[in-house]
mmCIF file of the C-alpha atoms, coordinates in Angstrom:
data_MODEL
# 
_entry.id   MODEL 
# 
loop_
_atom_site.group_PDB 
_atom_site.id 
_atom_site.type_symbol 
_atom_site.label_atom_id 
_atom_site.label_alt_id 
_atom_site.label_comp_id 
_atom_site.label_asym_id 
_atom_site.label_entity_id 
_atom_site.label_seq_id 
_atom_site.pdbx_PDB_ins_code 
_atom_site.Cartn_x 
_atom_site.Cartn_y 
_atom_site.Cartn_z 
_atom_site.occupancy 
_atom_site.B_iso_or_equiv 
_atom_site.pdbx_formal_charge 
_atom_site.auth_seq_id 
_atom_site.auth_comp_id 
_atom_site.auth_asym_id 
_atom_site.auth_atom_id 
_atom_site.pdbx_PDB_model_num 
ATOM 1   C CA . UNK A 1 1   ? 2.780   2.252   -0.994  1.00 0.00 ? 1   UNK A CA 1 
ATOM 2   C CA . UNK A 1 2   ? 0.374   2.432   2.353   1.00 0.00 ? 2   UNK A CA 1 
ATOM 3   C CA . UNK A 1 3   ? -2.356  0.008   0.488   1.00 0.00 ? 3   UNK A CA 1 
ATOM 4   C CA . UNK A 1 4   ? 0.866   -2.471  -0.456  1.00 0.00 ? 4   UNK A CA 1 
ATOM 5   C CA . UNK A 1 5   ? 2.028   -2.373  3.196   1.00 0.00 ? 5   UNK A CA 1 
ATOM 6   C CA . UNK A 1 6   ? -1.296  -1.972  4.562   1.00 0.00 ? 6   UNK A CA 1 
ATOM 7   C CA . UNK A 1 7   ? -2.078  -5.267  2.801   1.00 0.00 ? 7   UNK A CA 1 
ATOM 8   C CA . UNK A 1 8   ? 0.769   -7.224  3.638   1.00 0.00 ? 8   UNK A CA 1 
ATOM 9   C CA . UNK A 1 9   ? 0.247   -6.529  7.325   1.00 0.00 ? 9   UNK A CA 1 
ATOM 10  C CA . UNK A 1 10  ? -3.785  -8.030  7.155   1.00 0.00 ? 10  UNK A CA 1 
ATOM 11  C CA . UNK A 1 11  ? -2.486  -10.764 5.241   1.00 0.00 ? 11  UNK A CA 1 
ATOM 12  C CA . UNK A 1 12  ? -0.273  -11.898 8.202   1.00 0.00 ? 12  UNK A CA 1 
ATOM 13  C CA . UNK A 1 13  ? -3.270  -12.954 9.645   1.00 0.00 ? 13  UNK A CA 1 
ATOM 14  C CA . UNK A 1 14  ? -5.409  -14.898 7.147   1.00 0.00 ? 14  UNK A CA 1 
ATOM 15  C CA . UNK A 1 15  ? -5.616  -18.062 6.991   1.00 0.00 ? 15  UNK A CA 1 
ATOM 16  C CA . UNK A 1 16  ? -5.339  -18.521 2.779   1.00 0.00 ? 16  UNK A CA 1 
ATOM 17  C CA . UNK A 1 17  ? -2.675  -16.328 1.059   1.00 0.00 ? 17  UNK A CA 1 
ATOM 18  C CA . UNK A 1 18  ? -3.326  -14.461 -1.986  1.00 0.00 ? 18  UNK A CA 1 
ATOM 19  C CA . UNK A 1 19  ? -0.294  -15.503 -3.276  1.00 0.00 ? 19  UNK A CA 1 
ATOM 20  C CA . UNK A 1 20  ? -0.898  -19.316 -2.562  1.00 0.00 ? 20  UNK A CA 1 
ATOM 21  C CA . UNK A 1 21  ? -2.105  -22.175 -5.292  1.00 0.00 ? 21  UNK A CA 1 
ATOM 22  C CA . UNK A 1 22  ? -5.341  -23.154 -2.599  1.00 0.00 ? 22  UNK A CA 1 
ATOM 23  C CA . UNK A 1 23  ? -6.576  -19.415 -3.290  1.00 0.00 ? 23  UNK A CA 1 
ATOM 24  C CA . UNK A 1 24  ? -5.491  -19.165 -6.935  1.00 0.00 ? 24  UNK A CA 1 
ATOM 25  C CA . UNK A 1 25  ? -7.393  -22.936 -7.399  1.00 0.00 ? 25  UNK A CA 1 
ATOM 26  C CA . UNK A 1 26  ? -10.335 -21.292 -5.575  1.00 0.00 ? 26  UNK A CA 1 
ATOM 27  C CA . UNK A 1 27  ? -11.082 -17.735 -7.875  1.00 0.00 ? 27  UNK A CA 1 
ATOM 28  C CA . UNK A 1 28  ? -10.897 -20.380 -10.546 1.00 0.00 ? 28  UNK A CA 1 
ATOM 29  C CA . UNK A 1 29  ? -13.075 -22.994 -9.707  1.00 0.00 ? 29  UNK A CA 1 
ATOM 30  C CA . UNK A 1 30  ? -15.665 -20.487 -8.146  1.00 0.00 ? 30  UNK A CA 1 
ATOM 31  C CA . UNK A 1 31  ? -16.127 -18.904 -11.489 1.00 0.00 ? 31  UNK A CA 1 
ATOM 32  C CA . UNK A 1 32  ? -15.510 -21.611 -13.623 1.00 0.00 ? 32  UNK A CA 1 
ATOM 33  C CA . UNK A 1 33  ? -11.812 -20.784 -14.765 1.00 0.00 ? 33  UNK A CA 1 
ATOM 34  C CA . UNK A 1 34  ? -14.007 -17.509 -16.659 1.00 0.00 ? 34  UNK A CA 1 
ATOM 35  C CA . UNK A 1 35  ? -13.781 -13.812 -16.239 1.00 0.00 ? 35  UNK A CA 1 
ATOM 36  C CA . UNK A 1 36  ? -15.903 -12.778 -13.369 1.00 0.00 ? 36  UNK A CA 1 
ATOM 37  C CA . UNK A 1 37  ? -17.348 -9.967  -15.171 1.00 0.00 ? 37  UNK A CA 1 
ATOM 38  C CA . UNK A 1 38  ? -17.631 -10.514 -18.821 1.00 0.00 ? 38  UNK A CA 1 
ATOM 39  C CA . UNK A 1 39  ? -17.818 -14.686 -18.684 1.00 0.00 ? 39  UNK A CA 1 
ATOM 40  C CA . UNK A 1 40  ? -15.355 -15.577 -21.350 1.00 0.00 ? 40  UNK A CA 1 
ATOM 41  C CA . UNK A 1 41  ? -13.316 -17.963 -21.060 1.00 0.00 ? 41  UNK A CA 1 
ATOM 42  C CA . UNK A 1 42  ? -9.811  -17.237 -19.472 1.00 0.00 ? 42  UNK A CA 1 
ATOM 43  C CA . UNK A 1 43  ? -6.132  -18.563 -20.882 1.00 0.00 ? 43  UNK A CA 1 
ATOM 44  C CA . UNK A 1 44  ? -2.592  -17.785 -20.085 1.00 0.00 ? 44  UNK A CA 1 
ATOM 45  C CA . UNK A 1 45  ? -2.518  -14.537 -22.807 1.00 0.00 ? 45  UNK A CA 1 
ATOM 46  C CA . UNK A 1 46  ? -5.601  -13.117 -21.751 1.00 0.00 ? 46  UNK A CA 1 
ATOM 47  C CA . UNK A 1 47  ? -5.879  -12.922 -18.022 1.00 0.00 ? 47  UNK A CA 1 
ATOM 48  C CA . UNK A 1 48  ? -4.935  -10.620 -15.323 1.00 0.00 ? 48  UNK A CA 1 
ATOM 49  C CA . UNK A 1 49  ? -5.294  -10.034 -11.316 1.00 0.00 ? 49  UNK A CA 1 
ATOM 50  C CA . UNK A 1 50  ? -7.670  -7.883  -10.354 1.00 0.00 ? 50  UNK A CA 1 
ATOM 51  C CA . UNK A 1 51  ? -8.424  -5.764  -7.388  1.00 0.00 ? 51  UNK A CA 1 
ATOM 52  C CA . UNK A 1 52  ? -12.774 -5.926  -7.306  1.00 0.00 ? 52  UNK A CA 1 
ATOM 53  C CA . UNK A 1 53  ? -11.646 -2.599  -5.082  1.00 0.00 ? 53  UNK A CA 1 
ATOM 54  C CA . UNK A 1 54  ? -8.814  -1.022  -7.124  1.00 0.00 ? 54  UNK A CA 1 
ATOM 55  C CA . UNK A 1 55  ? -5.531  -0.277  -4.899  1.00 0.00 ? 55  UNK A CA 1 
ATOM 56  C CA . UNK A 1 56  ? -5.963  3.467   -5.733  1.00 0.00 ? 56  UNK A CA 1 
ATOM 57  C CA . UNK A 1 57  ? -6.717  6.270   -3.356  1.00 0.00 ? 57  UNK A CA 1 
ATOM 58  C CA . UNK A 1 58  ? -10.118 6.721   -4.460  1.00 0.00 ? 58  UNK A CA 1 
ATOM 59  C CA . UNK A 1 59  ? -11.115 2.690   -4.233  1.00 0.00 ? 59  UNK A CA 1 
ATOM 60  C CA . UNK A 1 60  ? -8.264  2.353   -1.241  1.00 0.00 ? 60  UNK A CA 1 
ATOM 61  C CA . UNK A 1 61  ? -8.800  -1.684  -2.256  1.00 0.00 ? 61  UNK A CA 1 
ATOM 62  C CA . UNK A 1 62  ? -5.888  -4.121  -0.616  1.00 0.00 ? 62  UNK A CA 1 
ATOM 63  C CA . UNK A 1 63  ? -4.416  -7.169  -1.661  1.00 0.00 ? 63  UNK A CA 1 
ATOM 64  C CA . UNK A 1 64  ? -5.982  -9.584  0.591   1.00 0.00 ? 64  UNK A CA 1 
ATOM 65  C CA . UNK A 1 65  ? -8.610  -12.800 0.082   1.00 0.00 ? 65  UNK A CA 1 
ATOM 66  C CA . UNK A 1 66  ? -11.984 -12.016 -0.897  1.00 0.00 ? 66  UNK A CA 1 
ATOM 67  C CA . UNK A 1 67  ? -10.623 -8.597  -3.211  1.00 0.00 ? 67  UNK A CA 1 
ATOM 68  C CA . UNK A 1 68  ? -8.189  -10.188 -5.542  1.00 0.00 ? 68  UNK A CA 1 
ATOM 69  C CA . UNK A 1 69  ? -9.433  -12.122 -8.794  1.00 0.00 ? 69  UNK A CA 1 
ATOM 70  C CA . UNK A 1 70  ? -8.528  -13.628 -12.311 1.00 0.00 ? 70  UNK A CA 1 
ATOM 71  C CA . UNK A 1 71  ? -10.178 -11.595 -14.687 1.00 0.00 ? 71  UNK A CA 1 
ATOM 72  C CA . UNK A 1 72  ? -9.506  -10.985 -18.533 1.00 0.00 ? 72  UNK A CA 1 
ATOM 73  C CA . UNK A 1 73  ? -7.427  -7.859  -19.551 1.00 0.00 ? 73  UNK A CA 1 
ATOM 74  C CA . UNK A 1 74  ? -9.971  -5.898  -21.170 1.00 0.00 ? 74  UNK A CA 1 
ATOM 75  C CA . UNK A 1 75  ? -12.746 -6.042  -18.305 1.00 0.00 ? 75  UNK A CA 1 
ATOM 76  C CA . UNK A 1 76  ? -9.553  -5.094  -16.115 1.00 0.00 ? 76  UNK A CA 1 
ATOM 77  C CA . UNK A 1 77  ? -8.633  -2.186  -18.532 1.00 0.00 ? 77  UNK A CA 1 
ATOM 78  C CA . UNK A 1 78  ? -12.662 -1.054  -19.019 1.00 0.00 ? 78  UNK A CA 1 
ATOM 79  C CA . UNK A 1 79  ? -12.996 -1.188  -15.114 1.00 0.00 ? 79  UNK A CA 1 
ATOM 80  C CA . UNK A 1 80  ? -10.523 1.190   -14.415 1.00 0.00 ? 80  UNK A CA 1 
ATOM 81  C CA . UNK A 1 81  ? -12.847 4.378   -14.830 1.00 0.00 ? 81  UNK A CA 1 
ATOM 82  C CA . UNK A 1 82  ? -15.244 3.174   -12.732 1.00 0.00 ? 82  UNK A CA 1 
ATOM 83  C CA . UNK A 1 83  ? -12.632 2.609   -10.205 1.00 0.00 ? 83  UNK A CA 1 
ATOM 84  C CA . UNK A 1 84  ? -11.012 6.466   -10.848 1.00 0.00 ? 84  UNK A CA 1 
ATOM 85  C CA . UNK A 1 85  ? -14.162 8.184   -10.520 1.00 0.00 ? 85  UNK A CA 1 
ATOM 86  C CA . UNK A 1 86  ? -15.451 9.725   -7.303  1.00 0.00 ? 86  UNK A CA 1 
ATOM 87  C CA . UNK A 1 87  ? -17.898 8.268   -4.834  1.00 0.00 ? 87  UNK A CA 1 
ATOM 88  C CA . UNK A 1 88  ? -20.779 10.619  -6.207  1.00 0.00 ? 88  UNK A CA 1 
ATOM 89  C CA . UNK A 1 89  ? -20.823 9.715   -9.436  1.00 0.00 ? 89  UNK A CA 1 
ATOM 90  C CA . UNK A 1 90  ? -20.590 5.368   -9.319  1.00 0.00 ? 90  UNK A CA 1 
ATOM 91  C CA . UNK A 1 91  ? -23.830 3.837   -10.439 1.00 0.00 ? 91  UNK A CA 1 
ATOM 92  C CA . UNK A 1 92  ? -23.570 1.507   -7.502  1.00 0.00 ? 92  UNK A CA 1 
ATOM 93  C CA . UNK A 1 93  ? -21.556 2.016   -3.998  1.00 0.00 ? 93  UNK A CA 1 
ATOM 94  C CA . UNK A 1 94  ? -17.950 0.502   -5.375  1.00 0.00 ? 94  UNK A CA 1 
ATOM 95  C CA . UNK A 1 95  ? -16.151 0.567   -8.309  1.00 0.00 ? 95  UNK A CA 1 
ATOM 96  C CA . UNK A 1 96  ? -16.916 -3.411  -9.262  1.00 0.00 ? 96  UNK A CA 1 
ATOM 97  C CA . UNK A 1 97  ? -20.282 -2.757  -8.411  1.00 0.00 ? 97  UNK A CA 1 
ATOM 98  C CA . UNK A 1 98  ? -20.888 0.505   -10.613 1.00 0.00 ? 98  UNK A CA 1 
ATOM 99  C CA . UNK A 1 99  ? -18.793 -1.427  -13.332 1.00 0.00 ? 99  UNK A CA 1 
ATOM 100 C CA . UNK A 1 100 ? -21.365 -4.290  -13.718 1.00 0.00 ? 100 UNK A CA 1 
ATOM 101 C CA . UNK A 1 101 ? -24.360 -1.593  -13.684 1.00 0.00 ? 101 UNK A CA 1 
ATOM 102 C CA . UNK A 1 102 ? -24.028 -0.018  -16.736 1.00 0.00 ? 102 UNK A CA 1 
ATOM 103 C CA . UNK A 1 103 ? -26.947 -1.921  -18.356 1.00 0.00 ? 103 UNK A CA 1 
ATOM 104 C CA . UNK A 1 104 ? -27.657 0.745   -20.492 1.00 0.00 ? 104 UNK A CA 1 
ATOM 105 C CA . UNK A 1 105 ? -30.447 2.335   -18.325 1.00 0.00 ? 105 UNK A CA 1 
ATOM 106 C CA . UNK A 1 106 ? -28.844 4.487   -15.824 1.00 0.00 ? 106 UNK A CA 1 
ATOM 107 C CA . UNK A 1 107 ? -26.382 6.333   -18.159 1.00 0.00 ? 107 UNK A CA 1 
ATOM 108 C CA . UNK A 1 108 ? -26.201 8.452   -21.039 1.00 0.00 ? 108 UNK A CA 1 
ATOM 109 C CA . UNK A 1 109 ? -25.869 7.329   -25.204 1.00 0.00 ? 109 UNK A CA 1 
ATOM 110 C CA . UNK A 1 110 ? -21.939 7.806   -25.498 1.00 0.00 ? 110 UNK A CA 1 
ATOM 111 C CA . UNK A 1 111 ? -21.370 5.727   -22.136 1.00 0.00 ? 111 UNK A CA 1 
ATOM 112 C CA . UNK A 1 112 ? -18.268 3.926   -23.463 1.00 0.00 ? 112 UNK A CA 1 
ATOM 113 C CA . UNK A 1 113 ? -18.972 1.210   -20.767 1.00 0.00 ? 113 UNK A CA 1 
ATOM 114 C CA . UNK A 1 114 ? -22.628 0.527   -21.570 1.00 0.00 ? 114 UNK A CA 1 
ATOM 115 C CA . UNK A 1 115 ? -20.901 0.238   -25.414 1.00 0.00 ? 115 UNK A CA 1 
ATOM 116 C CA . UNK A 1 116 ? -18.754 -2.399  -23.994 1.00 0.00 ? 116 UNK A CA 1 
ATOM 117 C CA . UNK A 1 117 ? -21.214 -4.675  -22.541 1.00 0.00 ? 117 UNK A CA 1 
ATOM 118 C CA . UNK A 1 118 ? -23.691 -3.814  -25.710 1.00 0.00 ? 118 UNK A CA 1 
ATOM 119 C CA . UNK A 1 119 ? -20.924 -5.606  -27.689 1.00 0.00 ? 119 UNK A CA 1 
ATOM 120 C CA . UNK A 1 120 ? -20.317 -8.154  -25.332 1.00 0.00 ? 120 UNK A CA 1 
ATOM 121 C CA . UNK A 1 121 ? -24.526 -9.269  -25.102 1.00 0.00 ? 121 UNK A CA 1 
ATOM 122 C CA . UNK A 1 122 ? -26.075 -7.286  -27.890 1.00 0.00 ? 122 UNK A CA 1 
ATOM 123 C CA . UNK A 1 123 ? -29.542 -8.956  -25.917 1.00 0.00 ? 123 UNK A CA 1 
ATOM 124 C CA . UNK A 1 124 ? -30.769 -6.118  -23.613 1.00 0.00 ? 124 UNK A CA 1 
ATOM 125 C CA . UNK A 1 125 ? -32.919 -8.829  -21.791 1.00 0.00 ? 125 UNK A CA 1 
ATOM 126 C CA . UNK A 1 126 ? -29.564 -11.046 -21.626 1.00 0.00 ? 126 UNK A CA 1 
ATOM 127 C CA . UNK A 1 127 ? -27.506 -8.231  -20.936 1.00 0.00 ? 127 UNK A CA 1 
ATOM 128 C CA . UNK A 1 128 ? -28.993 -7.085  -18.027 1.00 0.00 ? 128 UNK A CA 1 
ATOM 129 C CA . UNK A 1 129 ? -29.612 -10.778 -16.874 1.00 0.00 ? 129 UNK A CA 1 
ATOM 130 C CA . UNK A 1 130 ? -25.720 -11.534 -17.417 1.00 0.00 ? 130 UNK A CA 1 
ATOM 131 C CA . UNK A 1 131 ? -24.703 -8.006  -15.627 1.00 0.00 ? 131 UNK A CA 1 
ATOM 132 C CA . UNK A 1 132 ? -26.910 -8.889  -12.534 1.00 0.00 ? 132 UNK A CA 1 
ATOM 133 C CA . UNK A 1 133 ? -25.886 -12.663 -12.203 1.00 0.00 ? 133 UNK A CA 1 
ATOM 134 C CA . UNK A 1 134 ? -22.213 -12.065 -12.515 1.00 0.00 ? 134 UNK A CA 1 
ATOM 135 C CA . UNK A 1 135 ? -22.706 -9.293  -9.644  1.00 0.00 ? 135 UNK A CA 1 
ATOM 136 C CA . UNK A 1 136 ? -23.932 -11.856 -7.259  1.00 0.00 ? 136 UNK A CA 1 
ATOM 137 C CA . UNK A 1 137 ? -21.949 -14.456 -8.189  1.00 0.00 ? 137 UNK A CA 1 
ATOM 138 C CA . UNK A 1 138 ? -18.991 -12.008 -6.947  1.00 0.00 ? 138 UNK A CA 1 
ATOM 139 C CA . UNK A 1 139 ? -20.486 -11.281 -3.868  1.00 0.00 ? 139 UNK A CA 1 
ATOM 140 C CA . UNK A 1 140 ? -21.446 -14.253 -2.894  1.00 0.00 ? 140 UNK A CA 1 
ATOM 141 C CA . UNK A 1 141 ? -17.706 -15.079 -3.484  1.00 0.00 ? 141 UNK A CA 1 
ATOM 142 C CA . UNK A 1 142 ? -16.330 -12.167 -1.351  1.00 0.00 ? 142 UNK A CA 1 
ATOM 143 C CA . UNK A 1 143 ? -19.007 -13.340 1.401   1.00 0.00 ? 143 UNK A CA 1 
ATOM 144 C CA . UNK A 1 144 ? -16.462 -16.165 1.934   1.00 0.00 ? 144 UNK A CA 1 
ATOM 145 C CA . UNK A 1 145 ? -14.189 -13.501 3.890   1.00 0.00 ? 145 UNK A CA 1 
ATOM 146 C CA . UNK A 1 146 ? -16.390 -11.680 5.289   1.00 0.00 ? 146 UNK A CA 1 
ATOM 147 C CA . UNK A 1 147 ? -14.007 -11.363 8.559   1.00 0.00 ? 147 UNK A CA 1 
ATOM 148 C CA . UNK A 1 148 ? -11.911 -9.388  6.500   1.00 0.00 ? 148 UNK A CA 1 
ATOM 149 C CA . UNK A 1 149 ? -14.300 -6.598  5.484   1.00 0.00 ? 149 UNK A CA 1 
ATOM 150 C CA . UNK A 1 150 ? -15.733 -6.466  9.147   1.00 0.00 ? 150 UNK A CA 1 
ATOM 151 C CA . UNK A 1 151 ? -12.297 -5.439  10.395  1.00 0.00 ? 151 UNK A CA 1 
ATOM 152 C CA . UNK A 1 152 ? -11.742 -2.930  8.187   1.00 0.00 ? 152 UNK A CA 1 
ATOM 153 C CA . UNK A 1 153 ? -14.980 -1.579  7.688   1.00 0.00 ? 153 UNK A CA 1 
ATOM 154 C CA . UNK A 1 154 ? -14.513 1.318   9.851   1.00 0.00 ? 154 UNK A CA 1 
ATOM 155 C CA . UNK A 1 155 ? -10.984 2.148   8.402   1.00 0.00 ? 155 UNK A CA 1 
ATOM 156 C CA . UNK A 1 156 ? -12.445 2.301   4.794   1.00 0.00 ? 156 UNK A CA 1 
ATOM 157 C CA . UNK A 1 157 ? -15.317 4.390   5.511   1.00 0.00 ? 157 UNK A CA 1 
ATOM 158 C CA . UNK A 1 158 ? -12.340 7.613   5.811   1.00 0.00 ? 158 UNK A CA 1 
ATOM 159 C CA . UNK A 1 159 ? -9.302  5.741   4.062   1.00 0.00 ? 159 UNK A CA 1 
ATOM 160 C CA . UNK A 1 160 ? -9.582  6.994   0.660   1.00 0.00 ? 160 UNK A CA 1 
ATOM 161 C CA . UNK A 1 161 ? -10.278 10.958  1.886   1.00 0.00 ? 161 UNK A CA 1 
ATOM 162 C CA . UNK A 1 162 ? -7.208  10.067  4.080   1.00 0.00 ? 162 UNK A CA 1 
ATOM 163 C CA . UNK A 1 163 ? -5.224  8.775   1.523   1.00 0.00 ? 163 UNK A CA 1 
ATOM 164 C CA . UNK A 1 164 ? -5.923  11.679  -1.166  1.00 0.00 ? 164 UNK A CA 1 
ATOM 165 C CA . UNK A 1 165 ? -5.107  14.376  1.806   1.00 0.00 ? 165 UNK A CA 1 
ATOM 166 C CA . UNK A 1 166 ? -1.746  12.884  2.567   1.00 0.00 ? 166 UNK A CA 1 
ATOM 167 C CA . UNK A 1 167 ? -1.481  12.090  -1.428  1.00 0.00 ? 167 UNK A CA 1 
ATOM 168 C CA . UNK A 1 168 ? -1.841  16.278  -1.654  1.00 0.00 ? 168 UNK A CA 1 
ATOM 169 C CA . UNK A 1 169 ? 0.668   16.550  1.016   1.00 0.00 ? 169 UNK A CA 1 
ATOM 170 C CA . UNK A 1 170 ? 3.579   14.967  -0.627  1.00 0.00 ? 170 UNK A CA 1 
ATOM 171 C CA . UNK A 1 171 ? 3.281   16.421  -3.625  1.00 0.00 ? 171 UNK A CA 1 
ATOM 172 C CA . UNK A 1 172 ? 3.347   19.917  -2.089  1.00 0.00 ? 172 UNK A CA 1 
ATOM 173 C CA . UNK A 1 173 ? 6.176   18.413  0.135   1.00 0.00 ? 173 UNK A CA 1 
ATOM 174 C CA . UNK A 1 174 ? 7.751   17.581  -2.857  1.00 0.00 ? 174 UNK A CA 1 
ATOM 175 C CA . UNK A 1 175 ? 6.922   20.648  -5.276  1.00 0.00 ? 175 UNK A CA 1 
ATOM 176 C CA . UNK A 1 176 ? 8.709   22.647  -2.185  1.00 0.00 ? 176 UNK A CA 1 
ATOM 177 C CA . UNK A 1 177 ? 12.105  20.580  -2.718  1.00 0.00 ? 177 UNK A CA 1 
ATOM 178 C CA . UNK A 1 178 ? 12.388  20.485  -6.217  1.00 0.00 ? 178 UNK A CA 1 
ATOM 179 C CA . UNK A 1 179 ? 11.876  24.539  -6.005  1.00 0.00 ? 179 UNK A CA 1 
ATOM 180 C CA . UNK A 1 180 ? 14.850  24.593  -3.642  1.00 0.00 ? 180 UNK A CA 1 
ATOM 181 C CA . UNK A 1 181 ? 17.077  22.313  -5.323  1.00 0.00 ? 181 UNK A CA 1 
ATOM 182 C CA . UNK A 1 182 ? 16.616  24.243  -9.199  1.00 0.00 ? 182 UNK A CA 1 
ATOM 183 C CA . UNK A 1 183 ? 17.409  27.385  -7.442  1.00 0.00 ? 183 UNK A CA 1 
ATOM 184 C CA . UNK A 1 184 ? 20.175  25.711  -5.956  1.00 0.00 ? 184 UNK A CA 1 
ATOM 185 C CA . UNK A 1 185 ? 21.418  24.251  -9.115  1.00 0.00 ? 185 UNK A CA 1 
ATOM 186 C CA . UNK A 1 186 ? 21.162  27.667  -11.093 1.00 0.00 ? 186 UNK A CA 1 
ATOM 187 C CA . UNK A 1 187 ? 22.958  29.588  -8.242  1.00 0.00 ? 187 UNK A CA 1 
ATOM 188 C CA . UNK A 1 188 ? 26.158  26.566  -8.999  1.00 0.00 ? 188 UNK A CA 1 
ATOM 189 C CA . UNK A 1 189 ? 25.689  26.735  -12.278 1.00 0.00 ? 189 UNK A CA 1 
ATOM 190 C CA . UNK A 1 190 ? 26.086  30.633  -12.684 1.00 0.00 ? 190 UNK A CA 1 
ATOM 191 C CA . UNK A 1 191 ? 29.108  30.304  -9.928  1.00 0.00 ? 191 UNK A CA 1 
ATOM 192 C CA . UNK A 1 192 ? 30.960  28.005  -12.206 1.00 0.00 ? 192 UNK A CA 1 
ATOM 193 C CA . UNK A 1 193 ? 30.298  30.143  -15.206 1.00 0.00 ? 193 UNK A CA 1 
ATOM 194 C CA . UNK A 1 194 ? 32.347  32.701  -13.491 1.00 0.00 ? 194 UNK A CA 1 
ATOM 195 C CA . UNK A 1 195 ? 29.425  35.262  -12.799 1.00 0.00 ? 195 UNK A CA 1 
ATOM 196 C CA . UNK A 1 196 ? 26.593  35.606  -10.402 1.00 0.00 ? 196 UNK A CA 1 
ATOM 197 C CA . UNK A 1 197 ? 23.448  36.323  -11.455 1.00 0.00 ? 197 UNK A CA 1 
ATOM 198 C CA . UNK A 1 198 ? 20.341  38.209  -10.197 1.00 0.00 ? 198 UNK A CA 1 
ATOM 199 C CA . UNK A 1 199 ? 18.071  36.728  -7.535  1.00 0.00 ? 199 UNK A CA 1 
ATOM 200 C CA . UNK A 1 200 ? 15.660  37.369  -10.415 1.00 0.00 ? 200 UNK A CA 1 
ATOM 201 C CA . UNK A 1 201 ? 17.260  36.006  -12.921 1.00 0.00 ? 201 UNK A CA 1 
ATOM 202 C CA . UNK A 1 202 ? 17.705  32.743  -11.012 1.00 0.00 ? 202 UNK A CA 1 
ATOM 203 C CA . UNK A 1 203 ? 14.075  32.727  -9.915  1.00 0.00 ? 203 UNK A CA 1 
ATOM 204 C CA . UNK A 1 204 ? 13.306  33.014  -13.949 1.00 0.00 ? 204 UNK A CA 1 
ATOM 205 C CA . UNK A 1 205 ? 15.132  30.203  -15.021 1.00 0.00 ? 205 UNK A CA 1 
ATOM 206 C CA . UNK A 1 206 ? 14.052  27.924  -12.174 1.00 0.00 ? 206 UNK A CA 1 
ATOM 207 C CA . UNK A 1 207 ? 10.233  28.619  -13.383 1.00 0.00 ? 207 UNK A CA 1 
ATOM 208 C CA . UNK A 1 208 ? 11.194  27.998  -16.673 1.00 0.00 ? 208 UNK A CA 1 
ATOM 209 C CA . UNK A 1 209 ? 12.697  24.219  -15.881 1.00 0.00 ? 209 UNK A CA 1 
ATOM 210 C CA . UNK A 1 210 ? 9.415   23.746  -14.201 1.00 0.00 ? 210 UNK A CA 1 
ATOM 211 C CA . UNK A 1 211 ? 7.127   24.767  -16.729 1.00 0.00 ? 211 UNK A CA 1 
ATOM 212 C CA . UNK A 1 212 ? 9.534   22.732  -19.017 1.00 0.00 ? 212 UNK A CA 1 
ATOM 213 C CA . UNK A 1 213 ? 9.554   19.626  -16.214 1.00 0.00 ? 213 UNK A CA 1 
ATOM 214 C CA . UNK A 1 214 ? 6.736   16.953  -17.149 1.00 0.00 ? 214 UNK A CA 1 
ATOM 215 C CA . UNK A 1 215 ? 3.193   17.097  -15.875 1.00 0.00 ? 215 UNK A CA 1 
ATOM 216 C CA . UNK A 1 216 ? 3.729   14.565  -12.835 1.00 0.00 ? 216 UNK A CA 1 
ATOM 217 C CA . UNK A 1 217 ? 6.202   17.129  -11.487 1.00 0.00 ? 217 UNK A CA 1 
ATOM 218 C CA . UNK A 1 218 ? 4.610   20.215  -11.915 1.00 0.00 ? 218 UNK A CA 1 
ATOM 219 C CA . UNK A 1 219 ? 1.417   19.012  -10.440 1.00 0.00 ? 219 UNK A CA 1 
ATOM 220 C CA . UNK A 1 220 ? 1.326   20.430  -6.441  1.00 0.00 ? 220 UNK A CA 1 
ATOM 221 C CA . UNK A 1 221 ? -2.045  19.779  -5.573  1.00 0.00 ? 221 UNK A CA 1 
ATOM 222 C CA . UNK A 1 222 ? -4.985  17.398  -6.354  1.00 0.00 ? 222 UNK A CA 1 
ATOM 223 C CA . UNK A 1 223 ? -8.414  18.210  -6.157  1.00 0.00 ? 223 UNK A CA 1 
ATOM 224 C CA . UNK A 1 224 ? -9.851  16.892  -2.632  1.00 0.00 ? 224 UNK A CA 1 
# 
């Protein structure tokens, strides 16, 4: 929700808008209506917007110029764990850019990604030729707003540790009501049976409806 509003608020002040045909006709023409990453050729059915920074806590990408795309679904879906892994252990110093260095060099023999791209240009030569071309071409595209990255450049450097803390915080926030509110409910629910019930009785069933909620809600805390 910050990135989305974070976003909207930068985008108040650019000249082109994401969401306007001048941009869209740009990303297009600039890589020749094809995926930025792979190169094939994109159509209605098999393209997608992409984030070259994911909007994720880890990436902490927005929705302005210069970081939104057209790329094809499966480069989208393949990029995604680049984009979820931690700083320390990207090939490169972004997501985008760790996601076009798996040449198959740098990684290990069951690297799904380096699979992908061996499929892709089964040519180690090519592959590595394609990998490194299509990484320029991107940032030579994203050079085009540079005023952009210059004025958040500071805020980015601590945004994603920022964004996991507070991340961390709501969920304990939130662990802490839905603890409340089952003990609540199990205190009515034993009143309207007619009864009351044990402060440890209630306490029992209230862990049990949390060990029974999903995994979303039981989570409390992410690692930092």
């Amino acid at each position: 929700m910050f990135l989305h509003e974070l976003s909207r608020s930068v985008s108040r002040s650019c000249a082109i808008k994401v969401k306007g045909k001048e941009y869209v006709q740009m990303v297009r023409e600039s890589f020749n209506n094809q995926c930025p990453y792979c190169s094939r050729e994109l159509t209605w059915e098999n393209s997608i917007v992409e984030h070259l920074d994911g909007m994720n806590r880890l990436r902490a990408g927005l929705h302005v110029p210069g970081n939104v795309l057209v790329a094809c679904k499966e480069c989208n879906n393949r990029k995604r764990t680049d984009d979820s892994r931690p700083a320390s252990s990207l090939l490169a110093r972004s997501g985008w850019e760790s996601f076009l260095s798996h040449d198959g060099t740098s990684c290990g023999s069951k690297c799904m990604t380096c699979e992908y791209w061996a499929r892709i240009w089964p040519d180690d030569s090519l592959r590595k030729t394609k990998l490194a071309d299509n990484l320029t071409q991107i940032k030579s595209f994203r050079n085009r707003f540079t005023e952009i990255s210059y004025d958040l450049s500071s805020l980015m450097a601590t945004l994603p540790s920022r964004l996991i803390d507070l991340y961390s915080d709501c969920q304990i926030f939130a662990r802490t009501e839905i603890d409340s509110l089952l003990v609540e409910v199990h205190k009515n629910i034993a009143f309207s049976q007619g009864h009351a019930q044990s402060p440890n009785t209630i306490e029992a069933l209230s862990q049990q409806a949390r060990e029974e909620a999903p995994s979303y809600v039981r989570q409390t805390t992410i690692r930092r």
